[in-house]
C-alpha positions as CSV (number, residue, x, y, z in Angstrom):
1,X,2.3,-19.0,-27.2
2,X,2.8,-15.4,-29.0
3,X,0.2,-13.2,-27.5
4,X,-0.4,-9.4,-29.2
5,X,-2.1,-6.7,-26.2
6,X,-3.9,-3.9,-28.0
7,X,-4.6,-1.6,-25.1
8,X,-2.3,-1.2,-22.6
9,X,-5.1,0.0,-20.0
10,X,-6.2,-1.4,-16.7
11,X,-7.0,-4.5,-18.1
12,X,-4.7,-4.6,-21.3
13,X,-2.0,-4.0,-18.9
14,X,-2.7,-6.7,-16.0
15,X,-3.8,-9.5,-18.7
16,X,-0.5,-9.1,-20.6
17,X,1.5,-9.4,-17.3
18,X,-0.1,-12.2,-15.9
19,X,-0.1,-14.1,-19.6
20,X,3.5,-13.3,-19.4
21,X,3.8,-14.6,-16.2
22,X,2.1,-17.7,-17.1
23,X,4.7,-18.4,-19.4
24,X,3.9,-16.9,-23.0
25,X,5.6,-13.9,-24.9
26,X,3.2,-10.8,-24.8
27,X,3.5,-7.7,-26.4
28,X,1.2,-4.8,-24.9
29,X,0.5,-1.9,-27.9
30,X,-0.8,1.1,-27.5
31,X,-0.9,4.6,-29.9
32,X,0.4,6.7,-26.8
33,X,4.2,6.4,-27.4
34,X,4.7,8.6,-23.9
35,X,2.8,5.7,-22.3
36,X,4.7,3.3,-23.5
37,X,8.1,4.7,-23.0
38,X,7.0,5.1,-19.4
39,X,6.7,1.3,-19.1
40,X,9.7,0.7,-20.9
41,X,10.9,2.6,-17.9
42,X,9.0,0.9,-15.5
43,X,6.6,3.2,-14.7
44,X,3.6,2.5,-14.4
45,X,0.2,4.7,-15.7
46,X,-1.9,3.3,-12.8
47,X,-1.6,2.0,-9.7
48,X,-2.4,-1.7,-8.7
49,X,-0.5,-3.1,-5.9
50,X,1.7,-5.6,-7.3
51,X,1.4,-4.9,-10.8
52,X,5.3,-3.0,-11.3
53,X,6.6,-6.1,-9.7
54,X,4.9,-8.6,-11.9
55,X,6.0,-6.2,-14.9
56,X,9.5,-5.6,-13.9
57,X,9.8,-9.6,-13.6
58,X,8.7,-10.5,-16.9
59,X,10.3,-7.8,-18.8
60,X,13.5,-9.1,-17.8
61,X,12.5,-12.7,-18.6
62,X,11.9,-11.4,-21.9
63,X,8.4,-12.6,-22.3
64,X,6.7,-8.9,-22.0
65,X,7.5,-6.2,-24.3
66,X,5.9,-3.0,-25.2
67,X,5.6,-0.8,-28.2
68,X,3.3,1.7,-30.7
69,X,3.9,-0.2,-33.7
70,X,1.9,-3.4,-33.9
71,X,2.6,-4.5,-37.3
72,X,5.4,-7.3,-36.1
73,X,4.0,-8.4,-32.7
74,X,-0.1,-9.1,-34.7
75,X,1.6,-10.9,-37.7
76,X,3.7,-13.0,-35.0
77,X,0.5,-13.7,-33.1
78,X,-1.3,-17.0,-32.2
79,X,-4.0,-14.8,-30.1
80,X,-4.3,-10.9,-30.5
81,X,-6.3,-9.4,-27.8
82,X,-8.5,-6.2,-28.3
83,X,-8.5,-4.6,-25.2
84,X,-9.2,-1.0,-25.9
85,X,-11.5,1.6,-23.7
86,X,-15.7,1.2,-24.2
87,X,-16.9,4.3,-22.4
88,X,-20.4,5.4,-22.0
89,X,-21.4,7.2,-25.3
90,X,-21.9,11.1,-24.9
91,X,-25.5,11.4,-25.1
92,X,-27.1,8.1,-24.9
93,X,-25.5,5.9,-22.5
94,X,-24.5,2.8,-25.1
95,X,-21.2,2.1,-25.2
96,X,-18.8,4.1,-27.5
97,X,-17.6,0.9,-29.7
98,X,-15.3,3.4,-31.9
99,X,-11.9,2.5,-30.3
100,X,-13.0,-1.4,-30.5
101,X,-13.6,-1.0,-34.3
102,X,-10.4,0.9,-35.0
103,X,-8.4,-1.9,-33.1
104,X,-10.5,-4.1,-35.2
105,X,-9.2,-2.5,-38.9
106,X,-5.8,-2.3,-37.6
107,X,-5.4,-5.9,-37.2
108,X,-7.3,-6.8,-40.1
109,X,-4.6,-5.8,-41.9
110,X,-1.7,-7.3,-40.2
111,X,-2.4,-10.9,-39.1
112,X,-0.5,-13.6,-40.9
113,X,-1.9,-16.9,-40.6
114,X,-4.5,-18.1,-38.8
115,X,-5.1,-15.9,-35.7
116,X,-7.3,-16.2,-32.8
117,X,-8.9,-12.2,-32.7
118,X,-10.0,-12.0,-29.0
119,X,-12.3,-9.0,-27.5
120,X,-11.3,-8.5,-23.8
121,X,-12.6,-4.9,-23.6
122,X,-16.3,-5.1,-22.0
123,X,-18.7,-4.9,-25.4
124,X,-22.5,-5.0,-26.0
125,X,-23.7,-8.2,-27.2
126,X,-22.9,-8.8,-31.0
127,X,-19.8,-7.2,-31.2
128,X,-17.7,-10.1,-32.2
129,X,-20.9,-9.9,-35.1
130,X,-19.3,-6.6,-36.0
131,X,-15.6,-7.7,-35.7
132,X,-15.8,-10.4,-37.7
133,X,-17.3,-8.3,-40.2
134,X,-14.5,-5.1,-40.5
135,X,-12.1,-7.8,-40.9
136,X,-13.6,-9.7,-43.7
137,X,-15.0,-6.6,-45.6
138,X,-10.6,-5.1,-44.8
139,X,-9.2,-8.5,-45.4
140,X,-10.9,-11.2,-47.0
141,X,-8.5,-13.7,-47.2
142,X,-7.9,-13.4,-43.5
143,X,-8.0,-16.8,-41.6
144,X,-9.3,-15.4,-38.2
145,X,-11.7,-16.1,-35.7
146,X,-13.3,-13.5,-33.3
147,X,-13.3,-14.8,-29.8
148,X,-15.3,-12.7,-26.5
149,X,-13.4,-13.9,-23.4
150,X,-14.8,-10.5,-20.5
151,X,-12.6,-9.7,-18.2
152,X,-13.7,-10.3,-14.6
153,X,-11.0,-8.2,-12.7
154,X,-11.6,-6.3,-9.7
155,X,-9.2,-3.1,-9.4
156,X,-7.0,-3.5,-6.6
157,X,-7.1,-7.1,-6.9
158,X,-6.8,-7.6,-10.5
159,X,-3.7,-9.9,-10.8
160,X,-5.2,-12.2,-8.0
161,X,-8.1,-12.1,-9.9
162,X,-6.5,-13.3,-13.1
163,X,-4.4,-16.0,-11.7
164,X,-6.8,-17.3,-9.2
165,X,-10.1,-16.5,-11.0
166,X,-14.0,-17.9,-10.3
167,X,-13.8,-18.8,-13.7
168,X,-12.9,-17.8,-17.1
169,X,-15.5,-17.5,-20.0
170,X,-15.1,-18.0,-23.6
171,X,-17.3,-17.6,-26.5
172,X,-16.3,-19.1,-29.4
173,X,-17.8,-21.9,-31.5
174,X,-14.5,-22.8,-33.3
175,X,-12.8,-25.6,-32.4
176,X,-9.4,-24.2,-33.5
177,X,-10.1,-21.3,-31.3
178,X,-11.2,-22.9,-28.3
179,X,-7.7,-25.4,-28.4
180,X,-5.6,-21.8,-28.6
181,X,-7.9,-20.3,-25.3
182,X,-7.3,-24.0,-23.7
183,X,-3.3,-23.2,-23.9
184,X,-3.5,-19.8,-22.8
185,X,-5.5,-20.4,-19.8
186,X,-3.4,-23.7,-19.1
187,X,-1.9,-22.8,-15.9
188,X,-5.4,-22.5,-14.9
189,X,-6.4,-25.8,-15.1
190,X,-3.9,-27.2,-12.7
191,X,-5.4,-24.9,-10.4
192,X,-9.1,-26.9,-11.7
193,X,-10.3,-23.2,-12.7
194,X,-13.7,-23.7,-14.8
195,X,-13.2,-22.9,-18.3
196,X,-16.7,-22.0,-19.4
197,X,-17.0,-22.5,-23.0
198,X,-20.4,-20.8,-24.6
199,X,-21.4,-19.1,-27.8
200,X,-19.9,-15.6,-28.6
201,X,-23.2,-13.8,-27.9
202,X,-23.7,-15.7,-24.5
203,X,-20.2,-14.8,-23.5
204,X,-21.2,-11.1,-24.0
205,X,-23.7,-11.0,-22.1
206,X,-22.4,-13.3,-19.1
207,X,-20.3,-10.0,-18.2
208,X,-22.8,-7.3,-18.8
209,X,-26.0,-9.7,-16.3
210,X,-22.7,-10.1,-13.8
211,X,-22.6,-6.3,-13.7
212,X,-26.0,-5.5,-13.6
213,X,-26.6,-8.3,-10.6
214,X,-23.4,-7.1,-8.3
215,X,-24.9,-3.2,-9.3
216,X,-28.0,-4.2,-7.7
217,X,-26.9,-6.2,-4.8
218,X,-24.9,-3.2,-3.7
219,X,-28.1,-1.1,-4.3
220,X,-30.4,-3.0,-2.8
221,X,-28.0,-3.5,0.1
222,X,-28.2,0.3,0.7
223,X,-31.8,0.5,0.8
224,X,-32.1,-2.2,3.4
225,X,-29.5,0.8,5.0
226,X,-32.1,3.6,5.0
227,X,-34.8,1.2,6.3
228,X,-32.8,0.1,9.3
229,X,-32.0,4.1,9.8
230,X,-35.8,4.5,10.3
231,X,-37.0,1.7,12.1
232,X,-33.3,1.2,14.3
233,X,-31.7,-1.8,12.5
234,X,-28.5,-2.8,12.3
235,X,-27.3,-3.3,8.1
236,X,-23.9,-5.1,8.9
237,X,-26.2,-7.5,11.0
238,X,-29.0,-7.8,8.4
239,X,-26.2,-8.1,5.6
240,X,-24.4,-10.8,7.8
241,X,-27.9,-12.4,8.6
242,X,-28.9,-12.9,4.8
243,X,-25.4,-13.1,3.6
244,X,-24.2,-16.5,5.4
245,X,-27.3,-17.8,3.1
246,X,-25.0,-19.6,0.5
247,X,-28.4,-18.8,-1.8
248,X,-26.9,-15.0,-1.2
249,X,-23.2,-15.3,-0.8
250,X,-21.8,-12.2,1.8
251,X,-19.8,-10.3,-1.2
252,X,-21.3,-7.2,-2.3
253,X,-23.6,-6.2,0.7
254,X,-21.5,-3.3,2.4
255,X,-23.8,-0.6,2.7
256,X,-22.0,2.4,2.0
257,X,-22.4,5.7,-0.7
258,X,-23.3,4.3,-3.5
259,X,-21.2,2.2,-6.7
260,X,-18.7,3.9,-8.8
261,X,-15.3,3.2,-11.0
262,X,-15.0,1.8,-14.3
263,X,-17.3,-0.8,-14.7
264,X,-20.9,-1.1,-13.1
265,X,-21.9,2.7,-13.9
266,X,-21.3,2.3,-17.7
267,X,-22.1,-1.7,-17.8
268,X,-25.1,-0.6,-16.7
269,X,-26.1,1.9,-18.6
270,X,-25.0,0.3,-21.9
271,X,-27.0,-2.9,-20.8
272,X,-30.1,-1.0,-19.9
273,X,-29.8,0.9,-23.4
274,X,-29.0,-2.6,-25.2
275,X,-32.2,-4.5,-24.0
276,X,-34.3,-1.0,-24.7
277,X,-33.6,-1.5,-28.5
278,X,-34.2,-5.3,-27.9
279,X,-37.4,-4.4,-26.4
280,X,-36.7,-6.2,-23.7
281,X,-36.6,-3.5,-21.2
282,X,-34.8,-4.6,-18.2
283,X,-36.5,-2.7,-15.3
284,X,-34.8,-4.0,-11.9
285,X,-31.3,-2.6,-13.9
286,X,-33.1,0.8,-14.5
287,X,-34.2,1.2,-11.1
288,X,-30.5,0.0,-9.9
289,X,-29.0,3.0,-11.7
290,X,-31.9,5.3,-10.7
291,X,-31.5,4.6,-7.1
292,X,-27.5,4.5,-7.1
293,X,-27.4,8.3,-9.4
294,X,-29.8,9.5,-6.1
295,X,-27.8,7.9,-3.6
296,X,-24.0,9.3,-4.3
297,X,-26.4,12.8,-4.6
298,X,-28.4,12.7,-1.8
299,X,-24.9,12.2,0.3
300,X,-23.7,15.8,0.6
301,X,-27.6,16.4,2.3
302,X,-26.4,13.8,4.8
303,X,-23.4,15.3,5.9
304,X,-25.0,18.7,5.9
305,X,-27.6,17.2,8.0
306,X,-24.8,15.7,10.5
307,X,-24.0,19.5,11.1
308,X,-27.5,20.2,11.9
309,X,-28.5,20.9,8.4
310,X,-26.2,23.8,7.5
311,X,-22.8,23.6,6.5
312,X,-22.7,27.4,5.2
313,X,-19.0,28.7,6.6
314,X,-17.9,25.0,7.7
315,X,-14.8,23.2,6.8
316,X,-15.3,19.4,5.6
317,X,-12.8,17.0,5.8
318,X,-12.5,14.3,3.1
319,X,-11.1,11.3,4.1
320,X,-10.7,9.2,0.4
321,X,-11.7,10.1,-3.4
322,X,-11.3,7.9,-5.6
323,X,-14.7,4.7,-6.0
324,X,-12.5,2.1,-3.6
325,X,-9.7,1.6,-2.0
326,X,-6.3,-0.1,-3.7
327,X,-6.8,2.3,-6.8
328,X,-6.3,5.3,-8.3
329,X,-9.2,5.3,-10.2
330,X,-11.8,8.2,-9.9
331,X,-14.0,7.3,-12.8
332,X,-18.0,7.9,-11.6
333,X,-16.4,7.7,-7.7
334,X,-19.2,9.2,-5.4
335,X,-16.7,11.8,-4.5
336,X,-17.4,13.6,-7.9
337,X,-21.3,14.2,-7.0
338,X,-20.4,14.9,-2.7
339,X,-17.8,17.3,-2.8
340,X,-19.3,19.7,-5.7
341,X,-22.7,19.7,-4.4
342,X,-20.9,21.0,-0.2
343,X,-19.4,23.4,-2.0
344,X,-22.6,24.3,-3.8
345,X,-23.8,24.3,-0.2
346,X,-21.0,27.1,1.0
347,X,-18.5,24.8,2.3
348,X,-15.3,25.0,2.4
349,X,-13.7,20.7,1.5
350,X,-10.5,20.0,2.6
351,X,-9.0,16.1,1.4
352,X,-6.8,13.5,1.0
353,X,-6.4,10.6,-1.2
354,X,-2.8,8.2,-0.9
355,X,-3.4,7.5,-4.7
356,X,-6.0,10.0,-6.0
357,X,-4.2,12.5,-7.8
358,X,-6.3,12.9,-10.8
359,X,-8.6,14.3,-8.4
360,X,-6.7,17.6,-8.5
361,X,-7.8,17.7,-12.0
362,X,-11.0,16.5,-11.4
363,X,-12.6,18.8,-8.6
364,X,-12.0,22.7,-8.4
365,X,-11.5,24.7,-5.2
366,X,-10.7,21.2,-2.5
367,X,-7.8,22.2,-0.2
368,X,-6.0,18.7,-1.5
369,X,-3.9,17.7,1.9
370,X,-0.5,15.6,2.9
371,X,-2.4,13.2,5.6
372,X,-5.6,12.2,7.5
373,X,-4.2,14.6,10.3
374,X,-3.9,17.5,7.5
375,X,-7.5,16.5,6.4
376,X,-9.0,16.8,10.3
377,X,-6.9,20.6,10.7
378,X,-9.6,23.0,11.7
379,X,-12.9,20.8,10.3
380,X,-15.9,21.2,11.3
381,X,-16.9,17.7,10.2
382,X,-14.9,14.5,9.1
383,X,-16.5,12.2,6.3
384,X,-14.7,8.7,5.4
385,X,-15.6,8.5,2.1
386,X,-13.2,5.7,1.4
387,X,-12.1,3.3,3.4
388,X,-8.2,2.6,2.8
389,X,-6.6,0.8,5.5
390,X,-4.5,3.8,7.0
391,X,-7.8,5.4,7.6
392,X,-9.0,2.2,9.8
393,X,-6.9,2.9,12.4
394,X,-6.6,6.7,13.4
395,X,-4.9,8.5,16.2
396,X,-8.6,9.4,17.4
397,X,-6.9,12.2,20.1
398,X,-4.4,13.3,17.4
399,X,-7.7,13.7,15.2
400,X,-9.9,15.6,18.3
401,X,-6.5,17.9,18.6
402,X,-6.5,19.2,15.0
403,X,-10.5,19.8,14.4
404,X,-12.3,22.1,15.2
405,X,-15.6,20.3,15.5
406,X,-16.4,16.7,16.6
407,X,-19.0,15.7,13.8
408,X,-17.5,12.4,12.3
409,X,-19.5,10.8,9.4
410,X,-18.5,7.0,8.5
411,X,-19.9,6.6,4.9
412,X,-18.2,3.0,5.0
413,X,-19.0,1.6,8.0
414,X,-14.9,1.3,9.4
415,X,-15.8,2.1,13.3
416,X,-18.2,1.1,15.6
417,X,-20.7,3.5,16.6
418,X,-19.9,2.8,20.3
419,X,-16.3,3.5,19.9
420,X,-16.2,6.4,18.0
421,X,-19.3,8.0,20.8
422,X,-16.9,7.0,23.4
423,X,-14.0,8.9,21.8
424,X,-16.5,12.0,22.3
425,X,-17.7,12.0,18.7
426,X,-20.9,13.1,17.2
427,X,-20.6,10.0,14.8
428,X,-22.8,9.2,11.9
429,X,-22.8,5.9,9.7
430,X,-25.2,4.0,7.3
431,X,-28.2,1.4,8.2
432,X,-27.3,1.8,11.8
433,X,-28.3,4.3,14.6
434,X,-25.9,6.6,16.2
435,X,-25.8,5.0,20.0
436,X,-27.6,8.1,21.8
437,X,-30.5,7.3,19.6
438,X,-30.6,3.9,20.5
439,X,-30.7,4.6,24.1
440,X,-34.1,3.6,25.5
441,X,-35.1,5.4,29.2
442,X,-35.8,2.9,31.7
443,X,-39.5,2.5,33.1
444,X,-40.4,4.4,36.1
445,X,-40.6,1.8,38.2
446,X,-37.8,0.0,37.6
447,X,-35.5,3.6,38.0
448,X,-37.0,3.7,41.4
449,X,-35.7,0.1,42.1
């Protein structure tokens, strides 16, 4: 099949690969002609491991082409995906649907035929509603139908993710729709994938409430943390305890400093914002963004407190910026609210990322460094903020040699508190009590034994 990409984003970008992988001819679009001679070039605008190789072999297959003009590859089309950015609106959290609706003209006026018009960008529910409409009201005569089919792609897994997903959802009513989703997922169904066929509206809102629920697993995840801090329980073993209840599943309960990227900050927001004007407030979601804003906050107060409270003259290492490991994505990444507010504090932050650079245009006055080695160079304190896997396995005496201090505070949970005391550190992690504190004094009696 003849696939059209309208967005060549993180998730324009990996769909049209792996639908070119999977066999059909895709053409990825975008306005940004600098863009787009890059990936003629094979270069690519973000980084997901796997994804230049999975580019590089389809483009010379010739089933994966890229350009700014769309006119030829839309009319051509059997499906024409809309896969354009929906960022949080300035102002009042819904999602800013302006990008979606230009995408939406545009096509309107170029599809020949009947054409399968499918949203893949992450909408509010009834967008397909408004879809449908700019393309009747542009082009009457147009013999389309508006398809949701959310993306469910975790960044630095995404192409795993597409080929070997939980599912797939569509939302579409019309049967000539559903038989062109059938052929483009059918590589899928040797794999016996479920192909979840719903109404538009429902398909909307399967991605948003799969947001909101992981948002708030993480969250309440780290508030089980801060309990077993006070009372000297162990989260990893609470998490594992309640997580090998298949009722739970284990995913999503790694305490840590609160949820960032691309997705569950905005999701939601614009869900939350979405049910207001229903008037169906949804208050578990409003207290899951409540509590995750406070947490990524109240962060910098925990490493100042790991220093005794006062980090006035020190130098903090930064081990990690961007929201996870396996991308270069910084978007809402707890990084943004911890560094600024040190530095608010007097602190000097030193860092490192491997694929962070937007963070050089992202935070002022960080000492950005070469290496984990660079990062430790005269700190007072260490923080792993995120845990990439050439962070898991330090040079602990190469580390001790370079900092000044010995103050190392795990906001991922990597080492074992045991270890890292034995290496001589003052070590700090979440939901679980630095060993010192856990050590009980023996009874009298039985010391005198």
């Amino acid at each position: 099949m003849r696939v059209a990409m309208i967005g060549t984003g993180y998730v324009g970008l990996v769909s049209g690969a792996c639908f070119a992988d999977f066999g059909h001819v895709v053409t990825c679009i975008d306005k940004d002609a600098g863009k787009i001679e890059r990936l003629e070039q094979g270069i690519m605008p973000i980084f997901e491991p796997g994804l230049d190789e999975l580019v590089e072999r389809n483009v010379k297959a010739g089933r994966l082409f890229f350009t700014t003009d769309p006119a030829q590859a839309v009319r051509e089309a059997d499906a024409v995906f809309i896969a354009v950015g929906t960022p949080s609106r300035r102002g009042d959290g819904h999602a800013d649907l302006s990008y979606v609706h230009a995408a939406a003209e545009e096509v309107a006026g170029l599809v020949d035929g009947f054409t399968v018009v499918v949203t893949k960008s992450t909408v509010p529910v009834g967008t397909g509603d408004e879809i449908e409409a700019i393309i009747a009201r542009v082009r009457p005569d147009a013999d389309v139908a508006v398809v949701s089919n959310p993306e469910f792609l975790r960044e630095g897994a995404a192409i795993d993710d597409f080929k070997r997903p939980d599912r797939v959802v569509v939302g579409t009513e019309d049967e000539r729709a559903r038989e062109v989703m059938r052929q483009l997922y059918r590589p899928l169904y040797l794999n016996e994938t479920p192909i979840v066929f719903t109404a538009r509206r429902t398909s909307e809102l399967i991605k948003y409430a799969a947001n909101a629920f992981l948002a708030l697993k993480i969250t309440f995840i780290n508030e089980i943390a801060d309990l077993c801090e006070a009372v000297g329980g162990d989260v990893q073993a609470v998490a594992r305890g309640i997580g090998l209840d298949n009722r739970i599943g284990s995913k999503f309960l790694h305490a840590g400093p609160g949820y960032g990227g691309s997705c569950f900050p905005k999701d939601t927001l614009a869900l939350v914002r979405t049910a207001t004007d229903a008037g169906t407030p949804l208050q578990l979601v409003e207290a899951t963004v409540r509590v995750n804003d406070a947490r990524k906050k109240s962060m910098a107060q925990r490493i100042a407190n790991a220093l005794g409270g006062e980090v006035r003259g020190k130098t903090i290492g930064i081990l990690g910026l961007t929201f996870k490991p396996n991308t270069d994505d910084m978007r809402d990444s707890p990084s943004l609210d911890i560094i600024p507010a040190l530095q608010a504090m007097g602190a000097k932050v030193q860092a490192f990322d491997p694929e962070g650079r937007e963070a050089r245009h992202m935070l002022n006055g960080v000492d950005f460094r070469d290496g984990p080695y660079g990062v430790a160079e005269g700190a007072d304190a260490l923080v792993l903020l995120t845990e990439w896997d050439e962070f898991r396995a330090l040079d602990f005496d190469r580390v001790k040699a370079f900092m000044r201090g010995r103050v190392l505070v795990d906001l991922r949970n990597v080492y074992k508190p045991r270890d890292m005391e034995a290496e001589g550190f003052d070590y700090y992690s979440i939901g679980r009590a630095p060993v010192r504190a856990a050590v009980v004094p023996a009874p009298a009696a039985a010391a005198a034994e």
